[in-house]
C-alpha positions in Angstrom: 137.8 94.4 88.2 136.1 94.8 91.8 134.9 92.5 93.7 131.2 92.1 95.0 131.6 88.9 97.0 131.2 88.5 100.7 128.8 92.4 101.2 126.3 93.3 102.7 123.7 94.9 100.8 123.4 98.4 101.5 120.8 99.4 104.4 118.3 101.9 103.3 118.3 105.1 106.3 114.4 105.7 106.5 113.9 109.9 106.4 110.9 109.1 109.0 112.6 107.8 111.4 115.3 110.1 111.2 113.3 113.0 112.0 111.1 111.3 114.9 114.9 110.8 116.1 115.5 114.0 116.4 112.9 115.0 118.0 113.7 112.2 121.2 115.5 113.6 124.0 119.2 113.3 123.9 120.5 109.8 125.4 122.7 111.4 128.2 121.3 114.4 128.8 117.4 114.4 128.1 118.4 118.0 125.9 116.3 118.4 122.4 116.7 118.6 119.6 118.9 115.8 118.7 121.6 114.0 116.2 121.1 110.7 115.3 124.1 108.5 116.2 125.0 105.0 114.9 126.1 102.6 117.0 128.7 100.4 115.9 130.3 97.4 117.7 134.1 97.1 117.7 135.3 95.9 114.2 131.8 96.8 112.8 132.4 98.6 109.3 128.7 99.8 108.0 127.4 101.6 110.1 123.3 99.5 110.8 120.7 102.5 110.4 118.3 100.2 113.1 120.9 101.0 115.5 120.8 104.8 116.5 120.5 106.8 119.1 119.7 110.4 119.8 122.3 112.4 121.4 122.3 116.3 121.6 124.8 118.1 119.5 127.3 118.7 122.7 127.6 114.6 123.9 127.1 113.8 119.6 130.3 115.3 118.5 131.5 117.6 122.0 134.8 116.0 124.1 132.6 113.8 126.1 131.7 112.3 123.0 131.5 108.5 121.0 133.5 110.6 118.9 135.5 113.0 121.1 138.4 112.6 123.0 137.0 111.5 126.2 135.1 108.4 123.8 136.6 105.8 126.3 135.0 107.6 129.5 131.9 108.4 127.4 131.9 104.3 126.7 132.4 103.4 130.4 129.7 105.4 131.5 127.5 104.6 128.4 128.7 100.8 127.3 127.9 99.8 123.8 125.5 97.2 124.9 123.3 99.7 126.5 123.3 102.0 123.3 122.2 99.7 121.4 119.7 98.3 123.8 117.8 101.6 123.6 118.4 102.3 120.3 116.1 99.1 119.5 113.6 100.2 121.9 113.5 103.6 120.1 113.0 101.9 117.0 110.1 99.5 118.6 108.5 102.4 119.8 108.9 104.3 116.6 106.9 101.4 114.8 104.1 101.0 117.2 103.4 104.7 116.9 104.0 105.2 112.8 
């Protein structure tokens, strides 16, 4: 039998937002268009749709990358804390202008 205890319900990814995403220049190199990357803290499992940012294909899933092999000098130039400060600013704007 599984278990349901002790999980968060599953987030619903808004197709809207998504697209505006996309369309925002990319985090770390102001390039368009755009992948939408999820933020996660360090022992975070689901990944929290409010927290993305856009980040061109290259610095999405490239070398200098969260998840390339340089992720730890992508991190030290780009810390987790600023990711997801702008990713709720994106999402504030996205709101005020839906």
């Amino acid at each position: 039998m599984k278990t349901t205890w002790n999980k968060e319900p599953k987030q619903k990814l808004n197709p809207d937002y998504i697209e505006w995403l996309h369309n925002q220049p990319c985090y770390v190199c102001n390039q368009t268009p755009c992948e939408a990357h999820h933020v996660k803290l360090k022992g975070q499992i689901a990944k929290d749709h409010n927290t993305l940012i856009p980040l061109c294909t290259e610095h999405h899933r490239g070398e200098f990358s969260p998840h390339g092999r340089d992720r730890k000098e992508f991190l030290g130039l780009y810390p987790l804390h600023a990711q997801i400060q702008i990713a709720h600013q994106l999402l504030e704007t996205f709101e005020e202008v839906k």
